[in-house]
N, C-alpha and C positions, 0 to 999 in steps of 0.2 A: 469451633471451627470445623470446617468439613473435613472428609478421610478421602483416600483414594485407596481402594482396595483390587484384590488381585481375585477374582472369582473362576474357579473351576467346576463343570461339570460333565457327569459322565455317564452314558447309557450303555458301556460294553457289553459287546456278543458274547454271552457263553458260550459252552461249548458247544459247537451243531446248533450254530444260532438259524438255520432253516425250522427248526421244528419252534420255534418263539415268535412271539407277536411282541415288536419291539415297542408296539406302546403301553403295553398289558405292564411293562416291566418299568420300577422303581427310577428315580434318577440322581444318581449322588451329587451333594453340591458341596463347595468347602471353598472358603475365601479365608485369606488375612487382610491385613492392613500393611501396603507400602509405606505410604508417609500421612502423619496427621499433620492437622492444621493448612490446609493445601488449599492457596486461593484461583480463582480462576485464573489470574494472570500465570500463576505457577504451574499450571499444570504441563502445560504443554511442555517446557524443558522437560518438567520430570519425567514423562511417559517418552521423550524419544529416546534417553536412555534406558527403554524398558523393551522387552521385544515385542512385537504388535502381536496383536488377539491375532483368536484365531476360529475358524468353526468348524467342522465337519462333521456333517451328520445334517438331521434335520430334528427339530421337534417333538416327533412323533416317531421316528427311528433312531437307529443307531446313532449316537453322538457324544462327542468330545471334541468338549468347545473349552479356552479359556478367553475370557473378558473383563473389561476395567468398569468397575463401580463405581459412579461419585455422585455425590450428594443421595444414596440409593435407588438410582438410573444408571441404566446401562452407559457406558459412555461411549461414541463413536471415535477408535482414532485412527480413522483411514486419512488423516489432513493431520495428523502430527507429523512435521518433518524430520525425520531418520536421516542423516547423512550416510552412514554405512551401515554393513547387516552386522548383528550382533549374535556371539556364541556364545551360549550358557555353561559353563564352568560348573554344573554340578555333580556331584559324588556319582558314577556309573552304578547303576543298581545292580545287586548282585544278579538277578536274572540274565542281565547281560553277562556276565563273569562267569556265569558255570553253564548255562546254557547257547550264546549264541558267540563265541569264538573258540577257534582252534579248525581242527581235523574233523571232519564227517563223515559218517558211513552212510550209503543209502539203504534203504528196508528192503527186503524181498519183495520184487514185486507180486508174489502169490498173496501177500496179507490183502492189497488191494484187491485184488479179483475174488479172496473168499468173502470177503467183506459185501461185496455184489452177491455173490452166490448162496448167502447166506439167506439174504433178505429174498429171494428167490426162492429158497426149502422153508421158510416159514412161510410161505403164501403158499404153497403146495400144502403143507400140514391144514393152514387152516380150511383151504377149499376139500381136502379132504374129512374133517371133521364136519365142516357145513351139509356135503352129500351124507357123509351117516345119519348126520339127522334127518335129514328128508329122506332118506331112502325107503323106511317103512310107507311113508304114503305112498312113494311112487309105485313101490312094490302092490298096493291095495288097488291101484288105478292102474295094474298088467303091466307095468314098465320091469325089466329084467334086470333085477340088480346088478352092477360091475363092480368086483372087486372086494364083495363084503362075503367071500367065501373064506376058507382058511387053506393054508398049506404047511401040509406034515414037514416038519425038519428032525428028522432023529424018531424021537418018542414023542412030540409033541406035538401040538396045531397051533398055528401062527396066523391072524388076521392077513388076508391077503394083501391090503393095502398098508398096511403094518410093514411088510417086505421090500414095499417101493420109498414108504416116508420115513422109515429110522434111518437106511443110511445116506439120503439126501440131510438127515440133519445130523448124523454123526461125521461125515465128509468134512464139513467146510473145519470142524473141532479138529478131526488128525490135520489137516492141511496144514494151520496154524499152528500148530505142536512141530510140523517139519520143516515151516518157515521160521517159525522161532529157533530152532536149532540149528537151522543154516545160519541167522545171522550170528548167535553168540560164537560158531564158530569163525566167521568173519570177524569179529571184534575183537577174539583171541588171536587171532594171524596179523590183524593190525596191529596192536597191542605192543607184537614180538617184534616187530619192524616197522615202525613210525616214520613217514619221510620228515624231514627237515624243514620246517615253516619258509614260504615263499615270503621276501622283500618287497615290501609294498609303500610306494615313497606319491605324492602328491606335491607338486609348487607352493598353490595355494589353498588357504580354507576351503574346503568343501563348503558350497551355499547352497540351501532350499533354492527353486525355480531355475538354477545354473547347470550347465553341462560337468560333469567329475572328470580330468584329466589326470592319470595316474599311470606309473609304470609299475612294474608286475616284475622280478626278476625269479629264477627259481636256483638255490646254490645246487638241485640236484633231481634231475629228471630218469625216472626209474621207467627200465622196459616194462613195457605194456600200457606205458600212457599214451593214449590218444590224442582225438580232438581236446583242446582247451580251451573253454571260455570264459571271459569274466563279466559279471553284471554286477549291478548294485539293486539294490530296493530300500523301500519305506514300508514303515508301518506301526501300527499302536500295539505295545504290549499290554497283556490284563493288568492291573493295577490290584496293590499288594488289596490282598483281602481284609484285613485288621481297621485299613484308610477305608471302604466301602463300608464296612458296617460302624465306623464311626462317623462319617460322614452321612448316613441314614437314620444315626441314632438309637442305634441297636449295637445290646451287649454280644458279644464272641460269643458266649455261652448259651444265648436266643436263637430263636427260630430262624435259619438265614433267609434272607428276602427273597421274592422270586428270583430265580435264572442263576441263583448259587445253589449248592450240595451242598449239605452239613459235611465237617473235618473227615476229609482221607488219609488218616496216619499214613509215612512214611511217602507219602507222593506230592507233597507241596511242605515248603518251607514259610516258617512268617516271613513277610516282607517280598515275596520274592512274586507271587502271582494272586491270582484267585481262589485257586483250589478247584475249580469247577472241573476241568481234566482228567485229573487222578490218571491211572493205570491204560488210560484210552489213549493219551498224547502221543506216545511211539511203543514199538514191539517193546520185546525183553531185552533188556540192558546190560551189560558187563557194570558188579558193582566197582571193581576198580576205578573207574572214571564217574567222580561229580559232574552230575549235569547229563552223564551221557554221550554216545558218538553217534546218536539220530537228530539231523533237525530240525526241532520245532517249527512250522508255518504260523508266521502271524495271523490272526486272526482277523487283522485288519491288516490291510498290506497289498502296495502297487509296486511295480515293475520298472525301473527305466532302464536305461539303453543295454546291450548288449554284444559283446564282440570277441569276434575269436584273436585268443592271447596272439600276443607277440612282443619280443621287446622293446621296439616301441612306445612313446606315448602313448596309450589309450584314449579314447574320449568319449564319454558314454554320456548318451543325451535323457535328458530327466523326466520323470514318470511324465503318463499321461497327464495329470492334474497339479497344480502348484501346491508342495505339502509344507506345514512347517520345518524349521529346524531343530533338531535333537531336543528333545524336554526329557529331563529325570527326574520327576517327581512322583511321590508314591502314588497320586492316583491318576496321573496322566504322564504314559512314557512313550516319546513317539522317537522310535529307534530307526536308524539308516544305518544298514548294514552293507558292504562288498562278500561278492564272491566266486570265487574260482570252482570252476566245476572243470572236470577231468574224467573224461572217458574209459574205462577200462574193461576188458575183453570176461575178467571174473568176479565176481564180488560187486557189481551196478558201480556206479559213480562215486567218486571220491571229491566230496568239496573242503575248502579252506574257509572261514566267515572272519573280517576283518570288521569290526563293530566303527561305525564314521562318526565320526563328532560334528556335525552340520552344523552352519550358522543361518539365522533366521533370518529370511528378507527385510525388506525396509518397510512393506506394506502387510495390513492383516489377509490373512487365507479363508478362502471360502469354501466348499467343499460340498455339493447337495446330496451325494448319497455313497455311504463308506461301501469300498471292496469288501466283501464278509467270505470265510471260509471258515472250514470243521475243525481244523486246527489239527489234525494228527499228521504223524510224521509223513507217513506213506502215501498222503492226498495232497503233498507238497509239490507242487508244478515249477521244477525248474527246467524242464527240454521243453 
């Protein structure tokens, strides 16, 4: 008798998925079996107690799709009748647990601008090595060298152009070393004084494709908070690394497929991502805090409504695109997060992230080309 299976697949953006050609790259797939023995007349009950497929992405890029298998054809169940949306009750992954709830600090924004400035003094290094090379001809063909003299410092002689390109590429290095140490000193003064987690109450289930109505209370508002606003988003987390290389049929201990890095000790946990980030994701950290007080930008991830707090209902209208609801499975986690961001005159912004357990519409999603970003802390656009 025939099966009805539950098939997932997945083409996630590593990290600085700009610099990938998303069809050059692998695509993991992994199905079980819902129910066996399932005749045609059965099917349809079954799947409406199922939550509808879903796609985003397209073929040849970026995607994360799941869909129902039967008799080894795809099955279409945009015509299964759903009476209401259904929320998936599965175990939150720890990614969400130690990374994307509680209290946030925001980075310096100096990492951002060396981050620019850098990629600036390496194009300056290499157009200066490119004229050394050529300079000898020009020099044969009466053109006046610039730059390929020396200048005395002390007892010694120093390439002239030596003077201009070591400390365009020693700069962006200290800058980094003084925004790293302003934030760990911000993480140590949060630390010592922690506000009080804001009250955050909702009527009813939050749903894929619906507006979020939600109150906000705070038991305690510290001078120098500002403006307050709250939003929400969607987005896909990376999918634990251990499910992508079983899912592709490759041992841990093999060559990782394209658009992974072999193991980063001490910067990814099993089960919790990809690994592909390592030490790039956000600045230096205070070890006191799992997970961190920067954070993380999904990698995939849209925006819905936004408003400045008040006590108040809120009512925040839902991304530009219809996304599904919550999934926690190891290799598709499409997470809806709230958040309160809070203005402050020292130390950038201070956010709250309340992780939303969404329920899935009635109908399947469709989705033709994922939002992608770099995924580091400090390329996070939340103003």
């Amino acid at each position: 008798m025939p099966v009805i299976k539950l098939e997932q697949r997945v083409r996630y953006p590593p990290f600085e998925p700009g610099r990938f050609d998303a069809n050059e790259l692998p695509l993991a797939t992994h199905s079980w079996t819902i129910e066996n023995d399932v005749t045609a007349e059965e099917l349809p009950a079954i799947l409406s107690q199922q939550t509808p497929s879903f796609r985003l992405g397209s073929e040849k890029g970026w995607l994360i799709e799941q869909r129902y298998v039967y008799q080894d054809e795809v099955f279409d169940d945009s015509n299964i009748p759903r009476k209401s949306s259904i929320l998936e009750t599965g175990k939150i992954p720890r990614i969400v647990k130690l990374h994307r709830q509680g209290w946030y600090l925001t980075p310096n924004p100096v990492h951002r601008a060396v981050r620019k400035f850098m990629s600036f003094s390496v194009m300056v290094l290499l157009l200066s090595l490119g004229y050394l090379f050529i300079e000898p001809i020009l020099s044969s063909m009466g053109f006046i060298g610039i730059g390929t003299g020396t200048v005395r410092i002390g007892l010694l002689d120093y390439p002239a152009l030596g003077i201009i390109v070591v400390p365009l590429l020693l700069a962006p290095l200290l800058l980094r070393v003084g925004a790293n140490f302003s934030d760990m000193i911000s993480q140590r003064r949060f630390l010592q004084s922690s506000p009080m987690d804001p009250v955050i109450t909702w009527d009813e289930t939050p749903t894929a494709g619906q507006p979020l109505v939600v109150t906000v209370e705070f038991p305690e508002q510290r001078e120098g908070w500002k403006n307050i606003e709250v939003m929400w988003r969607v987005g896909v987390l990376p999918p634990a690394r251990e499910e992508v290389f079983e899912a592709l049929g490759r041992s841990m201990d093999a060559q990782p497929p394209p658009g992974l890095t072999t193991v980063l000790p001490h910067h990814w946990e099993v089960g919790q991502d990809d690994g592909t980030g390592g030490g790039e994701e956000a600045p230096m950290e205070h070890r006191e805090v799992r997970g961190g007080l920067f954070l993380r930008p999904m990698r995939v991830m849209e925006f819905g409504g936004r408003m400045a707090w008040k006590s108040e209902p809120l009512r925040l209208e839902t991304p530009p695109n219809t996304w599904p609801g919550t999934v926690s499975t190891p290799l598709i986690r499409v997470h809806w997060e709230l958040i309160i961001r809070i203005e402050r005159p020292r130390g950038g912004s201070l956010m709250f992230v309340q992780p939303l357990a969404v329920a899935h519409s009635i109908q399947p999603v469709r989705i033709e080309a994922l939002p992608t970003n770099d995924g580091r802390s400090e390329s996070d656009q939340l103003s």
